[in-house]
C-alpha positions, 0 to 999 in steps of 0.5 A: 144654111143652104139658102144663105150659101145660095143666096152669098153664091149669086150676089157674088156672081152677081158682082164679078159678072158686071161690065168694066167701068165705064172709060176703063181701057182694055187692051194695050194703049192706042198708037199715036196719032198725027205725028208729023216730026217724031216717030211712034217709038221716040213718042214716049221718051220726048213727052217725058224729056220735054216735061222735065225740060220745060217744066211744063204738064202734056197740057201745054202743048196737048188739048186735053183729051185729044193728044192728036189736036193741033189747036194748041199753038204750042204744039206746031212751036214744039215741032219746030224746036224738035226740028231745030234741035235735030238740025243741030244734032246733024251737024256733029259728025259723031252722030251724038246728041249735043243739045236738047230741050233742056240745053236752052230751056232749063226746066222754064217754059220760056228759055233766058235770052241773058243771064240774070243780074246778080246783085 
């Protein structure tokens, strides 16, 4: 009895004194890197707005993998629509938000530039 508790205590030991997983994070998350328009605190809340917005996965403008990369194209696009939209935004002299993504693009990766024919 006393060898099969022996033996059950060090295969236990055993098991939880093993390493994480490989590519299992620890810690809190990395800030974010080569932002050029957003700020570390509107990152979060824009990633999700946009992808409701365009209808589109972190991929269509991210490289997987490798969030800071700009070799997507898609990425300098979407600065430039953040620009423009807050353009935009700066000329209401309420200070509200006025137009978004969503504004033109309505859940399509590329906005209507006329409204659909009805039969």
């Amino acid at each position: 009895m006393l060898k099969t508790l022996l033996i059950l205590a060090t295969l236990c030991i055993s098991l939880f004194a093993q390493d994480a997983p490989k590519g299992e994070k620890k810690g809190p998350p990395q800030p974010p890197k080569n932002l050029k328009i957003l700020q570390p605190s509107e990152v979060r809340p824009a990633m999700g707005a946009f992808r409701v917005a365009l209808g589109m996965t972190c991929t269509g403008c991210h490289v997987q993998g490798d969030f800071a990369s700009d070799e997507n194209r898609h990425k300098e696009i979407a600065r430039k629509m953040i620009v423009m939209t807050k353009e935009i935004n700066a000329k209401f002299p309420d200070g509200k938000e006025h137009v978004s993504c969503f504004t033109c693009h309505r859940g399509q990766e590329k906005p209507l530039m006329a409204p659909e024919k009805k039969d």
